[in-house]
Every structure is written in C-alpha cells, then in structure tokens.
N, C-alpha and C positions, 0 to 999 in steps of 0.2 A: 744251322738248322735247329731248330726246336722240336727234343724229341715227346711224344705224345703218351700219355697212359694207354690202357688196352681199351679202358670203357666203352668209348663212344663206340669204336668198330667191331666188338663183339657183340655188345646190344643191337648191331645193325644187322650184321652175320644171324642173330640169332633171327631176328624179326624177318629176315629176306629169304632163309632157308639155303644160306652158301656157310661156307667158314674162313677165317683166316689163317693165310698158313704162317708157321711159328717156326723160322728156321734156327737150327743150333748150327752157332759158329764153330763149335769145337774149340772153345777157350781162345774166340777171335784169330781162328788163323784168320789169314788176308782172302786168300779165294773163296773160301765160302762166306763171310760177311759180304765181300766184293759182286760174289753170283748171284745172294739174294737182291741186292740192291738190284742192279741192274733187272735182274730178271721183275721185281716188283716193278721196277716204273717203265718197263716197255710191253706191261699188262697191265697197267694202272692198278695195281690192285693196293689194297693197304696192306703192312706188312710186321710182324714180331721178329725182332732178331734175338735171339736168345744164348744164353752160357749157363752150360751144365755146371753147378758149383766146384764138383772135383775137377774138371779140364782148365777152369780160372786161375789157380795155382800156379800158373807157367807165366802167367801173363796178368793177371789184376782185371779187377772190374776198370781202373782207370783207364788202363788203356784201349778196355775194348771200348769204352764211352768215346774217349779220343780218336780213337782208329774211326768206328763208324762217323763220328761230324765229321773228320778228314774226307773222307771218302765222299758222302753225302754234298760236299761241298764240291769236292772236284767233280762228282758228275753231273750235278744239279737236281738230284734227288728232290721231285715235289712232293711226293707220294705218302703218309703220314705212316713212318715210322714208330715203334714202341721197343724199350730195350729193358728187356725179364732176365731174371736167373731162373734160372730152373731148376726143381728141387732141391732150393734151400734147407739145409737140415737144423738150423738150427736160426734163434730169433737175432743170434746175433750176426749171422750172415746177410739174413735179411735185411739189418743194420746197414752195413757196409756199404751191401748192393747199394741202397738210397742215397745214403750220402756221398757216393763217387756219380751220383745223376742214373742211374738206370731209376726207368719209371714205371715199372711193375716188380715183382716178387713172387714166386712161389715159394709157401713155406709148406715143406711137406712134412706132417706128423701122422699119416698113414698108416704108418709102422707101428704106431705108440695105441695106447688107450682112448678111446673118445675124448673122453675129459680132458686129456692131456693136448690132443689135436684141437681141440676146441679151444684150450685156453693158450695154444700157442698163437693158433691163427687170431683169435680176439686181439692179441697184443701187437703183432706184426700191422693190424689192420689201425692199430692207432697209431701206430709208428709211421704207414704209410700216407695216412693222412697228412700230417703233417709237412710231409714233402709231393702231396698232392698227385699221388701214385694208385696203383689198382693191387690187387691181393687175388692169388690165387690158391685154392688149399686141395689137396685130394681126400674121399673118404672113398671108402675101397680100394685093396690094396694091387696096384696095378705092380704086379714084380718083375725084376728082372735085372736089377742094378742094385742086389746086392753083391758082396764084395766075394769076389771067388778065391777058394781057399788053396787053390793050384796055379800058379801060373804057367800060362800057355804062350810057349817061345816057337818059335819057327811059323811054316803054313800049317793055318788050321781050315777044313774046310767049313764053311758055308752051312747049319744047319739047316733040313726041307722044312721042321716044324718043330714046335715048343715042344719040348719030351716032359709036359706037365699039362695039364687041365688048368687053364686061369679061371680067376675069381671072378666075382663079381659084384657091383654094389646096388643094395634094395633101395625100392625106392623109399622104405622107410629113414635108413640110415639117409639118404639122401637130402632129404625133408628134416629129420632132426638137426642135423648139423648145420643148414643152409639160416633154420631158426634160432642156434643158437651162437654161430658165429658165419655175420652177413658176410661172406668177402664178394667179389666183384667176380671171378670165375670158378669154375667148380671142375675138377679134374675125377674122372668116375672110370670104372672098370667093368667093361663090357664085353670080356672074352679075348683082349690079347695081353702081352704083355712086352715087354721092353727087351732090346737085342734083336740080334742079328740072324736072320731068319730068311728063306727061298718064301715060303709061303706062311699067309695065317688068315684064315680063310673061318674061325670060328668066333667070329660077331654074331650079338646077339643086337640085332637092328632093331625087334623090339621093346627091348628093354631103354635104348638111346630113346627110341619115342616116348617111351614113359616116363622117363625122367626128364626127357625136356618138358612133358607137359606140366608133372610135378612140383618142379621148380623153376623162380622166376630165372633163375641164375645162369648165364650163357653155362654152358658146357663145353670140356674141352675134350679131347681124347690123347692118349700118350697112348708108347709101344706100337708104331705104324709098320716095322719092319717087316715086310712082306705081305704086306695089305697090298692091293690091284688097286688100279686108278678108279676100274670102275667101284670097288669098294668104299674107296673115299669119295669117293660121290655121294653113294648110296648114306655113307656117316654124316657129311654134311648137311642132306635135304631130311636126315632125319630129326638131326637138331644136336652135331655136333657144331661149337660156333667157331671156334679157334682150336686146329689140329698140329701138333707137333713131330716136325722131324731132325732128328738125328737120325733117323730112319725111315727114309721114304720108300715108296710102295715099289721100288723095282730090286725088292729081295735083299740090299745092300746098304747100311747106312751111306750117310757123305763121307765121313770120316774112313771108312773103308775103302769107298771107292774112290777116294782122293789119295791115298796112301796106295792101291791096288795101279792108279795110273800115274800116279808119280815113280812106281818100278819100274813100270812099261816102259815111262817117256828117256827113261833113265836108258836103258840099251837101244836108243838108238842116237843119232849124232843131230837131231833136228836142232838141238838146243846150244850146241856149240859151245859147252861148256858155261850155259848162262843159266841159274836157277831159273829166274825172274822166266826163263822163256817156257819151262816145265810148267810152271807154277801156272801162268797166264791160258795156256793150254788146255789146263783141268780147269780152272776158270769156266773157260768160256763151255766146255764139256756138263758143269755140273748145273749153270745156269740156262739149258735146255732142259736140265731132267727140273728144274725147279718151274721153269715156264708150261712143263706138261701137268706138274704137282695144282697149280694154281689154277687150269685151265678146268682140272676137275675137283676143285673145292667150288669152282664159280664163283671167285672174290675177283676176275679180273673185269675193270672197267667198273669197281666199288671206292676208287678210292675218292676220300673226301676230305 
C-alpha cells in the first residue's frame, strides 16, 4: 500500500466542515495501529496514524512504517492512509521520520521564540518537500507534555480537570506565522491542553471560527482528553480539519485504557495464558471507542 500525505484530506475536511481523525499508536504498539485501521475502513473514513516522538524510542519510525504496510496488506486496507510524527522537537527528527517513509511531520517549536519556530518550520518544510510529504507546525502554546519533575509509580487517579487555565492563540499570531512559514497544517490552542483528564469542557468554539476563517490553513486541534463527543463535533463544523488522539473524548487516553484493560484481562483465565488473546481483546474494545470518535468528527464515508 502507498502511504498518502495529509494534504488532500484535510483541505477536504476543511472545505466539508468534518475532520480527520489522527490516531496515536503509542510508539506503534500492535492494537492500536491495528484498531485504527480497521475501525477507518469499516467507516470509510480517511485516516492519520500517528507516533508521538518520545514513545518511537521503543520501537523506530521503521518499524512502525513496516508494521502499518504489514497490516494494511493483510486486511486490505483501501482507505487512504497518512503516517505523521507528532511533535517533532527537533529538525532532525523530522529528518528521520521522512526518510524511514512516514509522510507528514510535525515539528513543533511552540515552546521556542517566533523566529525560532518560524525558521525551524521553513526548514523542515524544505526537507519535506523533497520526500513529497506535508508539515505541520503549532503556534500557541498547547501544554501538557512537558516533562514532569516527579515520577509517579503505582495508581494514580484520573484528574476531573486541568488545575491551570490554558492559553490560547490570536488570531494575529496566527496569521503572522502561516505568512511567514506556509506549512500545510497548523496546530492552535483554543482552551485545552494535553493529558489525562475526566472532563475539559473550556473551548473557546469561537475563536476555532476565527481562525479558520483567518487562515487558509487546515487546522488541527491537540489535548482532546476529556473533550465529549458532542464537543468534537462542535470542533470539527467549527473548522477544526484534523483532530488528534492519544486522548479521546471518553476521559482516558488509548494508552491508558489499553494498559487499564490489559490488568483487567490479566485476572481472569479467558486468555489461557496466551498474550495475543488479551491483546486482540483490547483490540477490538478500542476499535469501537475509535468508530464512535469518527462517527462524530463526520470523516466516515470521506474516504477518497
């Protein structure tokens, strides 16, 4: 299979008023690469599979390129695929990602000085060219994945909501950047922020309006964790084009609630001592919460 950049299908997203959704593998484990699939082409919808750059470490951008055409191949995956890293921190990550075939990139300099984000994203975007790829850059700072100075061993519970006020990005800042470095998606901060969250319930819907109309540039939304289905609606017809989860709207990222039901599956004997049967289990589990994700971005029956 021939994997696809993001272009075509978020120019579409944007133009139709739905979004694509953007699933994080979790550094290509098997089940959730495996859930998205499936779950895309028994909704037709077009699809991102994505790898957050720190969770790649375990496993390579190679393999997760390999794992997904494996897969794609045995289930017969028609559905037009795209494979992004996610917040690339740096231009030579971005590097990498391309030349192991992933065909989008986020490089994220958010965190840095305009100037600085501006001349990373310029560079990444000549780099992408070259391997005929799309670029994604963020300006406003959506936080939540910086790196925590405690670690937290045992159960922790579930926060109800961010114990900070999130940012947000103007539309002027909006508009400078998009003019000074064109990338192909634009990642913006509109009142939530990344991590693991029951509720987040403070979007700013019309500020998404305003900057879509602002700019030509799809827009993406990140930090979904604990956003309602009916809120990602509400993001997508607003003129979010392509929306990202590691954390979808039922309180819990994937990565949680895969590790949360892989305890479960674990004290009972359904599995007979066989991973593969745990594993397949949460599978099919997460590829229903990904079919309801989809159902209200209204990317199903888009794909082209």
């Amino acid at each position: 299979m021939r994997f696809v950049n993001a272009g075509a299908m978020v120019r579409a997203a944007k133009a139709g008023g739905y979004a694509v959704p953007a699933f994080n593998t979790n550094g290509a484990t098997y089940a959730l690469t495996r859930a998205a699939l499936e779950a895309a082409q028994e909704t037709a919808s077009p699809l991102i599979l994505q790898v957050y750059q720190p969770n790649i470490v375990y496993r390579g951008f190679p393999f997760f390129v390999a794992q997904t055409q494996a897969l794609c191949a045995d289930l017969g995956i028609a559905v037009p695929v795209c494979l992004q890293v996610d917040h690339g921190k740096s231009v030579a990550v971005c590097r990498e990602a391309l030349a192991a075939g992933l065909t989008s990139v986020m490089i994220d300099g958010s965190h840095e000085p305009f100037a600085t984000n501006v001349a990373w994203s310029r560079e990444v975007l000549a780099l992408a060219k070259e391997h005929g790829a799309t670029v994604e850059a963020e300006i406003g700072y959506v936080a939540g994945n910086e790196p925590k100075a405690e670690s937290q061993i045992g159960r922790v519970p579930v926060p109800e909501r961010p114990s900070f006020v999130p940012g947000k990005t103007t539309v002027a800042e909006a508009v400078a950047f998009v003019q000074a470095a064109p990338v192909d998606l634009l990642a913006v901060a509109v009142g939530t922020i990344h991590g693991v969250y029951r509720h987040q319930t403070d979007i700013d819907f019309g500020l998404v309006a305003e900057l879509n109309a602002a700019v030509d540039v799809p827009l993406v939304q990140h930090g979904t964790g604990g956003v309602s289905l009916e809120d990602l609606s509400r993001l997508a017809q607003a003129g979010m084009a392509k929306i990202n989860f590691g954390e979808p709207n039922f309180g819990e990222p994937f990565r949680y609630k895969y590790v949360q039901r892989f305890g479960e599956r674990i004290d009972s004997m359904e599995h007979l001592w066989h991973a593969w049967r745990i594993d397949e289990a949460i599978k099919n589990e997460l590829k229903q919460d990904m079919v309801q994700i989809i159902a209200a971005l209204g990317s199903a029956g888009k794909a082209r």
